[in-house]
N, CA, C and O of each residue as an XYZ file, in Angstrom:
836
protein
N       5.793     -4.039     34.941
C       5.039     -4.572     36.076
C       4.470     -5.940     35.726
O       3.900     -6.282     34.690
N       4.815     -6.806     37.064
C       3.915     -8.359     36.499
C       2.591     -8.386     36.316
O       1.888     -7.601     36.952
N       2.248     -8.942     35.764
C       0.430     -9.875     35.769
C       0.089     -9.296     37.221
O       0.799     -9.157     38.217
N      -1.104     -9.041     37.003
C      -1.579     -9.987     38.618
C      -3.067    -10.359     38.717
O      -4.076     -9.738     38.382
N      -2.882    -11.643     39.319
C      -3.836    -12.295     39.437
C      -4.716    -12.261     40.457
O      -4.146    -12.234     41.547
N      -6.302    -12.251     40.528
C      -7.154    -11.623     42.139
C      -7.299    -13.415     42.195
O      -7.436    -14.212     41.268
N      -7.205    -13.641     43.685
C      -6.997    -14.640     44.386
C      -9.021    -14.705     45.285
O      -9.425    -14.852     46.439
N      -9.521    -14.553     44.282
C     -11.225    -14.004     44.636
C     -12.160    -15.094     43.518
O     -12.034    -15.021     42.295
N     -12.989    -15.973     44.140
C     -14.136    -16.771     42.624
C     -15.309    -15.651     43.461
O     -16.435    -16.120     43.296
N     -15.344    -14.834     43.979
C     -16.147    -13.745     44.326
C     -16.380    -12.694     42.752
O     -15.474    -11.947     42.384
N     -17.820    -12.817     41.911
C     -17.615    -12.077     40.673
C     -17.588    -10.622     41.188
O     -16.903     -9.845     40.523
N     -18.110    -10.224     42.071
C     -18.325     -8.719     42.635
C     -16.918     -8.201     42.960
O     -16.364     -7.153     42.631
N     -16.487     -9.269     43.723
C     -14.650     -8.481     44.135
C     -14.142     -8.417     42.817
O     -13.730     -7.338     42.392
N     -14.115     -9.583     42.012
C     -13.397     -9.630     40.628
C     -13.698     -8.411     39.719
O     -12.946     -7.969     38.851
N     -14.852     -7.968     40.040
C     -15.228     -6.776     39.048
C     -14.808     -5.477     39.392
O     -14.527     -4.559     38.621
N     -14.784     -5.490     41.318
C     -14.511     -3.963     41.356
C     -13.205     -3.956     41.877
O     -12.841     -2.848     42.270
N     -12.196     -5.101     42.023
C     -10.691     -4.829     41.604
C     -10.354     -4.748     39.955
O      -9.187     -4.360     39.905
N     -10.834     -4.934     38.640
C     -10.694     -4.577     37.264
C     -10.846     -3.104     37.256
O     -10.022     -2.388     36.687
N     -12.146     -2.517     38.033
C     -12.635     -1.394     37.989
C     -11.448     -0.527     38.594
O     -10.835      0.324     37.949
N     -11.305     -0.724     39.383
C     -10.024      0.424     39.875
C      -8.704      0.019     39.955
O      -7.874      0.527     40.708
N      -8.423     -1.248     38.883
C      -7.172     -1.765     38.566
C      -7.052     -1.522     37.264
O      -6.188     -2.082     36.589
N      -8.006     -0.559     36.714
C      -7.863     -0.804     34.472
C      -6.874     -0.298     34.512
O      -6.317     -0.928     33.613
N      -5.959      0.570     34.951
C      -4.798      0.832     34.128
C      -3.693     -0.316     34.163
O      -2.632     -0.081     33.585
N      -3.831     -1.295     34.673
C      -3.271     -2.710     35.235
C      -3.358     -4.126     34.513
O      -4.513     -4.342     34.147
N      -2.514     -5.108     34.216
C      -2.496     -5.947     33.420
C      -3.379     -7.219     34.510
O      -2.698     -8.008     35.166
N      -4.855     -7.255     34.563
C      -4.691     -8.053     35.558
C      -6.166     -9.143     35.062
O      -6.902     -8.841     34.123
N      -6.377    -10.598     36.052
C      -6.959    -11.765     35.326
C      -7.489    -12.510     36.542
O      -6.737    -12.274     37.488
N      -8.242    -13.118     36.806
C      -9.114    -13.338     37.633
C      -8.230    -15.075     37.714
O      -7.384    -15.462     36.907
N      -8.816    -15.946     39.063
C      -8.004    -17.321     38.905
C      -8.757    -17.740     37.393
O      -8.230    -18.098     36.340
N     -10.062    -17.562     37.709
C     -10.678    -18.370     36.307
C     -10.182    -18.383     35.266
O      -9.771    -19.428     34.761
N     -10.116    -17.463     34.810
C      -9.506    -16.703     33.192
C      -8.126    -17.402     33.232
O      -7.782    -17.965     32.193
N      -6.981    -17.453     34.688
C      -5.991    -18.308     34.408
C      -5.713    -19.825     34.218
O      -4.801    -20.404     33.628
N      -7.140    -20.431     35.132
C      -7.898    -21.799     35.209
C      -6.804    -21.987     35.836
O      -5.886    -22.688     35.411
N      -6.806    -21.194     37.220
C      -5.726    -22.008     38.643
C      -6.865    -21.931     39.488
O      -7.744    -21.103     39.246
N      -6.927    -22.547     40.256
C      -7.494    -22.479     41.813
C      -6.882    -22.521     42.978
O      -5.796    -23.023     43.269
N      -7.763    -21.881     43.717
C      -6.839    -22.268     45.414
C      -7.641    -22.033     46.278
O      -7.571    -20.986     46.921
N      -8.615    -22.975     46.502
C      -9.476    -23.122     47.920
C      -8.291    -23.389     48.972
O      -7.322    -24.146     48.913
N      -8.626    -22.696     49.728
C      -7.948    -22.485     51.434
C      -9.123    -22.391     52.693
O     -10.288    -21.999     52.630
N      -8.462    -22.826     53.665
C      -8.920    -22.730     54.773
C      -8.673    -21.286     55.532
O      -7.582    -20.983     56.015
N     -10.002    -20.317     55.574
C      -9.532    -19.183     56.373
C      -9.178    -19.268     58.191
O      -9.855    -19.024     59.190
N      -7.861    -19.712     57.977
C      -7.803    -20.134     59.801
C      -7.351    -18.845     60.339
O      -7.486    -18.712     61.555
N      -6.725    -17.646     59.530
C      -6.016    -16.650     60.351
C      -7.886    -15.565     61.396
O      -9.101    -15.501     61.205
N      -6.771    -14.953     62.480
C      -7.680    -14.354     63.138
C      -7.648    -12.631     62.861
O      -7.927    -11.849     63.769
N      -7.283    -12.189     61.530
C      -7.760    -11.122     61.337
C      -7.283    -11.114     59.648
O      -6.736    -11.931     58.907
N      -7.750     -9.890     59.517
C      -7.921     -9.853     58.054
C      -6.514     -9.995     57.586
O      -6.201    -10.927     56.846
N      -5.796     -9.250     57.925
C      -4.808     -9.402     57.072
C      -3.642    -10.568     57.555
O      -2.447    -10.293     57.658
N      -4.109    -11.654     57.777
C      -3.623    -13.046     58.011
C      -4.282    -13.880     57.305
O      -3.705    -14.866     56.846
N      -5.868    -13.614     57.034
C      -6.455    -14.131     55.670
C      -5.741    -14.045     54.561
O      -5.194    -14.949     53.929
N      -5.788    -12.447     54.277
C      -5.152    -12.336     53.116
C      -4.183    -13.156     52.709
O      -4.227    -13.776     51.646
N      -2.969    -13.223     53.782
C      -2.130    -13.650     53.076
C      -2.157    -14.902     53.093
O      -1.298    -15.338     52.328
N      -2.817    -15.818     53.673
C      -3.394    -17.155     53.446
C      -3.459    -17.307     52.556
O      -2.544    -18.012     52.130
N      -4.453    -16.863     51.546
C      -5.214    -16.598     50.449
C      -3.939    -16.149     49.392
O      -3.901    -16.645     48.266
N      -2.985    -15.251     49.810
C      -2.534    -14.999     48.254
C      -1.388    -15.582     48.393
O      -0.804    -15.383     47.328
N      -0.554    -16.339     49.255
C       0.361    -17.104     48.736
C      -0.274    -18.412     48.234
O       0.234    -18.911     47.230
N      -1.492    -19.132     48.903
C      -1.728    -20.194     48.043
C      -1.642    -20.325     46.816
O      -1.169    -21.243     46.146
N      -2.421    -18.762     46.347
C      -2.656    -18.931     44.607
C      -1.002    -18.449     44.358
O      -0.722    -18.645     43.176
N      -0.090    -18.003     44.959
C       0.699    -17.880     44.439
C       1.850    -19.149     43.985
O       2.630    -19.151     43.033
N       1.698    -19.863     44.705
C       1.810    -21.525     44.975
C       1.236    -22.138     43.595
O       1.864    -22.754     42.734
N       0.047    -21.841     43.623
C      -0.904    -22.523     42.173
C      -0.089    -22.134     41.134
O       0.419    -22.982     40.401
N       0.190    -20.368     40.902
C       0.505    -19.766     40.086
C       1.635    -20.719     39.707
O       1.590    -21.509     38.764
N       2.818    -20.525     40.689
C       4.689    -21.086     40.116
C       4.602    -22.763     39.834
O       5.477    -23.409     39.258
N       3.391    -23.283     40.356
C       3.791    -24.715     39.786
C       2.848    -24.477     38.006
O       3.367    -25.064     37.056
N       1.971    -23.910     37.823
C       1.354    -23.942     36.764
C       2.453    -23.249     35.414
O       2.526    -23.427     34.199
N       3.257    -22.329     36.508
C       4.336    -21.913     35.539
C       3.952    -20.223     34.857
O       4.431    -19.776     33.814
N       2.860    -19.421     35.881
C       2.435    -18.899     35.464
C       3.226    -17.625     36.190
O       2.910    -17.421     37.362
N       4.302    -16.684     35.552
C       4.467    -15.549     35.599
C       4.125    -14.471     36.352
O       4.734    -13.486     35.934
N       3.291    -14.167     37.449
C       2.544    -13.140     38.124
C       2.465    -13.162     39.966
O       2.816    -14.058     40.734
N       1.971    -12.048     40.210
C       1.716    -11.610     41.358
C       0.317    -12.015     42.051
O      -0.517    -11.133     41.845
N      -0.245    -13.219     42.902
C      -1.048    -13.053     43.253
C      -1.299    -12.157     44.236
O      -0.328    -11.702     44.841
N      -2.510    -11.768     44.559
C      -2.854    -10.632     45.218
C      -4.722    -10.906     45.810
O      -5.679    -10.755     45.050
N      -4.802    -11.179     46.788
C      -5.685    -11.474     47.790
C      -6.486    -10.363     48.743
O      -5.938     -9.614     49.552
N      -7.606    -10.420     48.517
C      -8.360     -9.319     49.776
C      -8.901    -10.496     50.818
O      -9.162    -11.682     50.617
N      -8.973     -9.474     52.306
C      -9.909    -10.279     53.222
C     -10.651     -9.411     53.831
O     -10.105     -8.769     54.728
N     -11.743     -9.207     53.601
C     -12.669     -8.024     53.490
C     -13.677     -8.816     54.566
O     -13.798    -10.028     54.749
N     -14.395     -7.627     55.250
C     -15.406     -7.969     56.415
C     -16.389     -6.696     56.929
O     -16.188     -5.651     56.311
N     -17.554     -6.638     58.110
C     -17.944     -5.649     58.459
C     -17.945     -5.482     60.014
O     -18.895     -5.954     60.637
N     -17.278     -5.057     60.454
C     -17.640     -4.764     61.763
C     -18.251     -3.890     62.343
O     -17.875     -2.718     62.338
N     -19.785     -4.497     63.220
C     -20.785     -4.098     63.543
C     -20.173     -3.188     65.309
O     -19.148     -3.619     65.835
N     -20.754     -2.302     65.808
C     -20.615     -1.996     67.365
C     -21.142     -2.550     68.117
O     -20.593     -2.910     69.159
N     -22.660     -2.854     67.765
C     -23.454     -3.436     68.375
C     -23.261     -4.775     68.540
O     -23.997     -5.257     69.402
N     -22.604     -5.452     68.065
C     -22.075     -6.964     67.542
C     -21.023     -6.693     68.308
O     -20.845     -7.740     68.931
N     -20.342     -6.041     68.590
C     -18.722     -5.955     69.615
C     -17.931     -6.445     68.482
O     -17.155     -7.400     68.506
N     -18.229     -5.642     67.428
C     -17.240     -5.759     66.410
C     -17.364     -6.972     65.478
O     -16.446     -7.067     64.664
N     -18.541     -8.146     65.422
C     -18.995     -8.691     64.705
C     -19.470     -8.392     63.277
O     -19.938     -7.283     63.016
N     -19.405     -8.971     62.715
C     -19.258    -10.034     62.175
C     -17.742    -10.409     61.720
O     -17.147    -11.477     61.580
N     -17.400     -9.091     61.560
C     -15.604     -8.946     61.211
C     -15.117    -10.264     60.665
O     -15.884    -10.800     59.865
N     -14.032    -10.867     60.931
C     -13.126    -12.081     59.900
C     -14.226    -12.845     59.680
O     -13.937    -13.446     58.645
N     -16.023    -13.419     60.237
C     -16.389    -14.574     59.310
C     -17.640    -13.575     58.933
O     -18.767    -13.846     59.347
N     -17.443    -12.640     58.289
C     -18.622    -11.734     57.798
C     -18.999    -12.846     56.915
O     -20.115    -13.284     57.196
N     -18.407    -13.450     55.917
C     -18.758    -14.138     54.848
C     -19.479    -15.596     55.408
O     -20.428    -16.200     54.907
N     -18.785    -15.890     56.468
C     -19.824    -17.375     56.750
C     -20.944    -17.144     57.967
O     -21.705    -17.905     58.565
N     -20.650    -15.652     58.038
C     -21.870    -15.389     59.348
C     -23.753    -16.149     59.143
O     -23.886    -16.603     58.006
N     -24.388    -16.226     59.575
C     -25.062    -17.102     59.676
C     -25.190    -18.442     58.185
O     -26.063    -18.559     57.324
N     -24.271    -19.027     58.361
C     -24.135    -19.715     57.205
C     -23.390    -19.014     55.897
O     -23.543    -17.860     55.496
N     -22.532    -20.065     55.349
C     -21.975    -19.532     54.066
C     -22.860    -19.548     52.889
O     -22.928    -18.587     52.123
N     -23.426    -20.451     52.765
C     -24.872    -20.135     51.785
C     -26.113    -19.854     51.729
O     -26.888    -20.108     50.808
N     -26.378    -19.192     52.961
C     -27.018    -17.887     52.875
C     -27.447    -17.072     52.729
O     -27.605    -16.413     53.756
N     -27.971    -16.448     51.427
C     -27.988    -15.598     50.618
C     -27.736    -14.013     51.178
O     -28.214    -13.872     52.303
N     -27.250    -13.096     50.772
C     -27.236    -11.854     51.976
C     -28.383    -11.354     51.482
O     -27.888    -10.382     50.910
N     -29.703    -11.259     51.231
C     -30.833    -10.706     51.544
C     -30.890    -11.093     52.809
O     -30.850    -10.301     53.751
N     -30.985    -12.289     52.918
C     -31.464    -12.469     53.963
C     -30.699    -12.728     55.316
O     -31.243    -13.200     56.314
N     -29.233    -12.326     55.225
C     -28.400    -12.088     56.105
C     -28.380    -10.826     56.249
O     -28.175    -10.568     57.436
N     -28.502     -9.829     55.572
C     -28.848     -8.854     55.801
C     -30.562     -8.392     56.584
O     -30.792     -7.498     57.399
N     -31.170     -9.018     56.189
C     -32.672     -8.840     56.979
C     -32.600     -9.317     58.146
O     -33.416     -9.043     59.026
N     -31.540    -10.147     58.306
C     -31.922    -10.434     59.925
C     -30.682     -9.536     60.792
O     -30.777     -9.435     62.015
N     -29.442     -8.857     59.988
C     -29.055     -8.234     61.198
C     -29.843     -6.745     61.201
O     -29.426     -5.942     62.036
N     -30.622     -6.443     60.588
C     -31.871     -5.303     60.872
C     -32.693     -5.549     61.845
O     -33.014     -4.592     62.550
N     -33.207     -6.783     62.118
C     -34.292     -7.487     62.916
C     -33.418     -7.650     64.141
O     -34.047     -8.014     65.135
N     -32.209     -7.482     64.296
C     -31.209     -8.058     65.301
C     -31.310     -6.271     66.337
O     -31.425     -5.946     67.519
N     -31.185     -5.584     65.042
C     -31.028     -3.686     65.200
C     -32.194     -3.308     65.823
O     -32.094     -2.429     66.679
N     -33.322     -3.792     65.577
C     -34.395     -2.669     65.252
C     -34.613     -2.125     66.347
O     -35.669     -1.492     66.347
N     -33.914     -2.102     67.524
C     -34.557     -1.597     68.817
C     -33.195     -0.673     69.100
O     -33.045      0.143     70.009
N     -32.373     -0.992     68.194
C     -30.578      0.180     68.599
C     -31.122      1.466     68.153
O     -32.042      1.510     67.336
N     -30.657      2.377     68.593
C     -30.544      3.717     68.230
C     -29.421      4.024     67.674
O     -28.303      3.528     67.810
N     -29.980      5.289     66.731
C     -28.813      5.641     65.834
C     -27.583      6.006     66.259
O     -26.611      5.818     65.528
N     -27.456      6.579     67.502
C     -25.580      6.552     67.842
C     -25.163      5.374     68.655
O     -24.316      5.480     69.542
N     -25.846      4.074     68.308
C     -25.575      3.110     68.537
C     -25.298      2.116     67.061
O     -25.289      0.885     67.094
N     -25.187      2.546     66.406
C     -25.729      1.661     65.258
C     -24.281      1.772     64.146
O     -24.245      1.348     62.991
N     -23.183      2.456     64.883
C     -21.739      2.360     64.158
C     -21.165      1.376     63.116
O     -21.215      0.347     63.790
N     -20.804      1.110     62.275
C     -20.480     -0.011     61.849
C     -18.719      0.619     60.951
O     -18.113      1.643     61.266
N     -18.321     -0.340     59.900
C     -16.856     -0.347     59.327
C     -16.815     -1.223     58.713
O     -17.337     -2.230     59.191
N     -16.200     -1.321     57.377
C     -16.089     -2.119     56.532
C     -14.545     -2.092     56.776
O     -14.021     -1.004     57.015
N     -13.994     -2.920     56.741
C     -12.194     -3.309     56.835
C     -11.802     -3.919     55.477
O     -12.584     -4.806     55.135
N     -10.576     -3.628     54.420
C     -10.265     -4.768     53.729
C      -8.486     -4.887     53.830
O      -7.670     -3.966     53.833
N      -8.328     -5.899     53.882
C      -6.551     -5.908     53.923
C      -6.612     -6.620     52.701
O      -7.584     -7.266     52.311
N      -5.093     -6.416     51.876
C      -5.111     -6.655     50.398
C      -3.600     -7.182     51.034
O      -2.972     -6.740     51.996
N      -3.293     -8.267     50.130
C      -1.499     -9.101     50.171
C      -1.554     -9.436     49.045
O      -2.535    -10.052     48.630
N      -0.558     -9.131     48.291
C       0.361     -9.819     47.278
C       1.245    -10.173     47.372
O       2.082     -9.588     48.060
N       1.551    -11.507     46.617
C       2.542    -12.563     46.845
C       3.166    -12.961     45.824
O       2.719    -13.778     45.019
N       4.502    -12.299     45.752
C       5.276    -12.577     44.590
C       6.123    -13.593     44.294
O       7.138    -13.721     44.978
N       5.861    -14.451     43.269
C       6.931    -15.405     42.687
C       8.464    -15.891     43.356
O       9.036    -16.976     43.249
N       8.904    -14.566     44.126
C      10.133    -15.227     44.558
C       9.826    -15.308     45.917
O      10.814    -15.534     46.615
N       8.512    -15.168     46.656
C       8.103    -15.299     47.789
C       8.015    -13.934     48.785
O       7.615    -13.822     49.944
N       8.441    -13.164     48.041
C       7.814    -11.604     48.636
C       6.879    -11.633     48.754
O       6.164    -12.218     47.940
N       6.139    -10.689     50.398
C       4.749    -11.264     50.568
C       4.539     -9.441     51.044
O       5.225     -9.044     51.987
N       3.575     -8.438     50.334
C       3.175     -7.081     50.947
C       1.853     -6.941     51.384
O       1.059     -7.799     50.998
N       1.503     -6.162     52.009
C      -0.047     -6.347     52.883
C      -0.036     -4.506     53.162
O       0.766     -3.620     53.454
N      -1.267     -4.653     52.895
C      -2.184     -3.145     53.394
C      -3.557     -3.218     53.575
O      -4.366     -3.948     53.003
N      -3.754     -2.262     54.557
C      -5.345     -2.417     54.980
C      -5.645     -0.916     55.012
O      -4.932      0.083     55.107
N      -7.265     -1.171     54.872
C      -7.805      0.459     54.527
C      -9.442     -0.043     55.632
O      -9.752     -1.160     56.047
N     -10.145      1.249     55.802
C     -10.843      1.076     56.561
C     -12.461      2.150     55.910
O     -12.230      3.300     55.537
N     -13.505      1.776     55.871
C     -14.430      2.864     55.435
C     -15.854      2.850     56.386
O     -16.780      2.066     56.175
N     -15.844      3.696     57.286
C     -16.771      4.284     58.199
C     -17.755      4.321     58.176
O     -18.107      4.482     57.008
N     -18.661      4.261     58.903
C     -20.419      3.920     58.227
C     -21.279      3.658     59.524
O     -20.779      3.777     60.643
N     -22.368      3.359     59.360
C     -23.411      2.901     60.082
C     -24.299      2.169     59.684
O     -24.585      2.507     58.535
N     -25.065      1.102     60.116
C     -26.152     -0.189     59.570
C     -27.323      0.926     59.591
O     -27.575      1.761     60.460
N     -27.847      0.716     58.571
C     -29.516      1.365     58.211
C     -30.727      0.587     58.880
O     -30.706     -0.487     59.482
N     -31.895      1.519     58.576
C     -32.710      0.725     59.462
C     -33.430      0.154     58.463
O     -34.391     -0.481     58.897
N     -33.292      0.148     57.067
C     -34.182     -0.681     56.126
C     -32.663     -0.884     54.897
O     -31.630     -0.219     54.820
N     -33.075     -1.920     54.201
C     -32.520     -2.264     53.087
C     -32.651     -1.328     51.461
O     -33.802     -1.228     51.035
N     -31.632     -0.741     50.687
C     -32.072      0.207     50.063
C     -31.130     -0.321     49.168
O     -30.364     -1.203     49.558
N     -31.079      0.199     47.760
C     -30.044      0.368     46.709
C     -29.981     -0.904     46.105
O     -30.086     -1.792     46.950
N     -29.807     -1.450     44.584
C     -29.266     -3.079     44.199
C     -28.066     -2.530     43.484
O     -28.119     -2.851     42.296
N     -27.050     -1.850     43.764
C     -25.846     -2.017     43.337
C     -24.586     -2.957     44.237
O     -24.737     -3.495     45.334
N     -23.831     -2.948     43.718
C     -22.572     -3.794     44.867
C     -23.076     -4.940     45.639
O     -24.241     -5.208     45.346
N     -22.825     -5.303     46.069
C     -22.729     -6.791     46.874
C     -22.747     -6.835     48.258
O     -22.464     -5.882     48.985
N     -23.190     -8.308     48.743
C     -23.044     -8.437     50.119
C     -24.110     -7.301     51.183
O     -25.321     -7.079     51.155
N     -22.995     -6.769     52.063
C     -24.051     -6.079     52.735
C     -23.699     -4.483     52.762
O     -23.326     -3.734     53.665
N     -23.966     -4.301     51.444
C     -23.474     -3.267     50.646
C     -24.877     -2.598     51.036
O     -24.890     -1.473     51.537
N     -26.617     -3.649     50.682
C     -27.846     -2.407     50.786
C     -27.904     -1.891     52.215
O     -28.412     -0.775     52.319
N     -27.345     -2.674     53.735
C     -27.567     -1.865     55.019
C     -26.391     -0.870     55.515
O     -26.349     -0.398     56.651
N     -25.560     -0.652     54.623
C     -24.057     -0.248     54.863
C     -24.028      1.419     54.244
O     -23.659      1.802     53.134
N     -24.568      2.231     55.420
C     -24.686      3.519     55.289
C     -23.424      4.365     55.295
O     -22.590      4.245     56.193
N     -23.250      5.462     54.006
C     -21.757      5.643     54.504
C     -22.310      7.242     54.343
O     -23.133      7.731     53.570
N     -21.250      8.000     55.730
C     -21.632      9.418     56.116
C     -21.738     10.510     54.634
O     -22.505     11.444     54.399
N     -20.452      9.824     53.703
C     -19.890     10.924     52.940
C     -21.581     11.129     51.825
O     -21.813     12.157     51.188
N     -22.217     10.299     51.845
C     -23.018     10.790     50.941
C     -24.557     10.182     51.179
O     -25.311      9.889     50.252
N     -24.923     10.032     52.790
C     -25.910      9.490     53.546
C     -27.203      8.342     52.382
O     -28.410      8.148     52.238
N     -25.788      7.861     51.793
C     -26.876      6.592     51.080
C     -25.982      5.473     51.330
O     -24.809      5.497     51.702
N     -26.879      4.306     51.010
C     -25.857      2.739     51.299
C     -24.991      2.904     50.150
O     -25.116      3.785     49.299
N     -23.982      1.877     50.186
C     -22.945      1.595     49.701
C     -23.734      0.746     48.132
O     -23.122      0.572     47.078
N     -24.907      0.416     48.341
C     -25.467     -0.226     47.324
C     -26.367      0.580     46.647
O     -27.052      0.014     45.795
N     -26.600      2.285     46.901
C     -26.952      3.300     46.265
C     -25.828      4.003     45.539
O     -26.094      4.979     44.838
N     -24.532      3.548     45.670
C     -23.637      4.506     45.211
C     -23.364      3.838     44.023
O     -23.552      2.624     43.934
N     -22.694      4.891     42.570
C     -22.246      4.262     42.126
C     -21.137      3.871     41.810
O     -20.361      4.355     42.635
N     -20.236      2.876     40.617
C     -19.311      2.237     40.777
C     -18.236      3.024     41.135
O     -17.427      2.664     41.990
N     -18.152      4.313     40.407
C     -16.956      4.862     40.530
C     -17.048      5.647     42.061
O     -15.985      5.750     42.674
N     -18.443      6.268     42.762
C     -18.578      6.886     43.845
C     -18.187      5.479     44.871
O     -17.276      5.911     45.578
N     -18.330      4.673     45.095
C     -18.353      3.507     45.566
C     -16.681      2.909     45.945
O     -16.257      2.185     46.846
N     -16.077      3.544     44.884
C     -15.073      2.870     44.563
C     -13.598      3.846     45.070
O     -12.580      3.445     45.635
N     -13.847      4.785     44.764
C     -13.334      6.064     45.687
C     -13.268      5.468     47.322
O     -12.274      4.910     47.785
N     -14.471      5.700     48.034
C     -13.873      6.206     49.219
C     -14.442      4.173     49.718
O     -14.805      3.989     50.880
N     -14.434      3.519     49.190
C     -14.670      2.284     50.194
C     -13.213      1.432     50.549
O     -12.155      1.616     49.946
N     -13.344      0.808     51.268
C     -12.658      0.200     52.026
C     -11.767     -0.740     50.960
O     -10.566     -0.752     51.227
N     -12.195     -1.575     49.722
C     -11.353     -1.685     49.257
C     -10.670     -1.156     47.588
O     -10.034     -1.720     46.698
N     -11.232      0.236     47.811
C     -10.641      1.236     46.858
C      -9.399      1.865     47.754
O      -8.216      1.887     47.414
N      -9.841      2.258     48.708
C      -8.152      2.709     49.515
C      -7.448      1.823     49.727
O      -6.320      2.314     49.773
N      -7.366      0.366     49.960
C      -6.257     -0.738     50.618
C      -5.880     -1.036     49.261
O      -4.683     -1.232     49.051
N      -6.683     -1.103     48.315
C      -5.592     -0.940     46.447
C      -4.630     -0.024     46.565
O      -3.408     -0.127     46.460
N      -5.453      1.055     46.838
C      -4.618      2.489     46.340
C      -3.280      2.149     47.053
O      -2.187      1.998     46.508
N      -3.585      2.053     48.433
C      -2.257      2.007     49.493
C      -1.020      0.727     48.342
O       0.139      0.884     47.957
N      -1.814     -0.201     48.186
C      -1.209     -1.449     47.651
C      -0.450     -1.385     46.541
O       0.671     -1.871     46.393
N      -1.255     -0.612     45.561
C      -0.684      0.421     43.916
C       0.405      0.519     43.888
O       1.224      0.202     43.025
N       0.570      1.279     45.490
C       1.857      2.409     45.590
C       3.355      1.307     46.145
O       4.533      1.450     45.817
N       2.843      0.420     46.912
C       4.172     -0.364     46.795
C       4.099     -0.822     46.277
O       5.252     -0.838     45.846
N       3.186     -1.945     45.274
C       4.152     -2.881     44.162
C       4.516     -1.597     43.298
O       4.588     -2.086     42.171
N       4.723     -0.556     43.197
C       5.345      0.637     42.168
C       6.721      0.937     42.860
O       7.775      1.260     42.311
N       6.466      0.754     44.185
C       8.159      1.086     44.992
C       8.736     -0.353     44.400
O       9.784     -0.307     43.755
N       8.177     -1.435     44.572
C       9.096     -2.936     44.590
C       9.591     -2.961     43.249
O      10.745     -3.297     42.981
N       8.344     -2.448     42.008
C       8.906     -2.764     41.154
C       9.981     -1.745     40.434
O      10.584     -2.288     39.508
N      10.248     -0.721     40.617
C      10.675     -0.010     40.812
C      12.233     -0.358     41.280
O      13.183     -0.253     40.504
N      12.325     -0.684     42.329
C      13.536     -1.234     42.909
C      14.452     -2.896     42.306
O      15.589     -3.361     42.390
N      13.167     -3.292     41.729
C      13.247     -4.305     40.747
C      14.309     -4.056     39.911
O      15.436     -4.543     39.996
N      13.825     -3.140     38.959
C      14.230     -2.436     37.993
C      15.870     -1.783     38.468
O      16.686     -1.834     37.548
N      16.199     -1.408     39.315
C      16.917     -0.620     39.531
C      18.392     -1.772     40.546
O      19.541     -1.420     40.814
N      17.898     -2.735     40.771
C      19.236     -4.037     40.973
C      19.246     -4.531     40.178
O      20.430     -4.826     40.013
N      18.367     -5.142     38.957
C      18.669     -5.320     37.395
C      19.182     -4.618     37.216
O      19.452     -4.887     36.046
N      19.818     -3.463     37.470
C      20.218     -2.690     35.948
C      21.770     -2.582     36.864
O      22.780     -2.403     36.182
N      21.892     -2.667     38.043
C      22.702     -3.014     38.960
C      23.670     -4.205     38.761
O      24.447     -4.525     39.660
């Protein structure tokens, strides 16, 4: 199986794709010292993605570097928001921002919703983009509801208002490995795992052809 490289200067994504990628040969752009700032122009996640992972895959073949980039475009979609914040979760009220306090204000935005109003979803679509220009994509989805206070300092983003049913704490009370199981982008890996294992796989098998 190739390299693969996370197409993320996000340290939180970088950490919890290692985390449920260790059995995997894999390296962050930094560690390869490629970059690839892009423009997120697509209108859903998994048109980000692949924005995102053929660029670095682009970086990768001129640098001469061997591997699979592989890209998330991760977001939250609110009900109450009509499905907001979704594709600019990340630049929603400003990209630098801090999410305390993007998070404190979509509470202050809530505080008058009621709880079977208060639905929310984390989405992530994952693409990898291989060297000879093979491009695969999967998306996973993890169910939830916005809290009415801020709780937990684990995980990132808006991980402390991001209530998930399976174990009625935020996503920023859980830990790495509970966290990593059932969220949104622990399943769009898993899904992802399983075909670069078919491709490479099939790889293997017209080589030997």
């Amino acid at each position: 199986m190739k390299k693969l490289v996370i197409a993320s200067g996000n340290a939180g994504k970088v950490r919890e794709f290692k985390e449920i990628l260790k059995d995997w040969e894999i390296t962050s752009m930094k560690e390869e010292g490629v970059f690839a700032e892009v423009d997120e122009t697509g209108v859903t996640f998994e048109e980000n993605a692949e924005i995102k992972a053929r660029a670095l895959a682009d970086r990768l073949k001129t640098a001469g570097i061997d591997a699979i980039a592989i890209a998330d475009d991760s977001g939250m979609e609110v009900d109450a928001f009509d499905g907001g914040p979704g594709v600019y979760s990340a630049r929603y009220l400003g990209e630098k921002t801090p999410y305390e306090e993007k998070n404190r204000i979509i509470l202050e935005k809530l505080i008058d919703v009621p709880e079977e109003k208060r639905g929310a979803r984390y989405v992530c679509a994952i693409a990898a983009a291989w060297p000879d220009g093979r491009i695969n994509v999967a998306q996973a989805v993890c169910n939830g509801k916005i809290a009415h206070k801020s709780t937990g300092t684990g995980g990132f983003g808006y991980d402390p208002i991001f209530v998930v049913p399976e174990y009625s704490r935020s996503m920023a009370e859980l830990t790495a490995d509970e966290k990593n199981q059932i969220s949104h982008r622990g399943k769009a890996l898993e899904k992802m795992m399983k075909i670069l294992e078919e491709e490479s796989m099939n790889e293997k098998k017209n080589f030997g052809e």
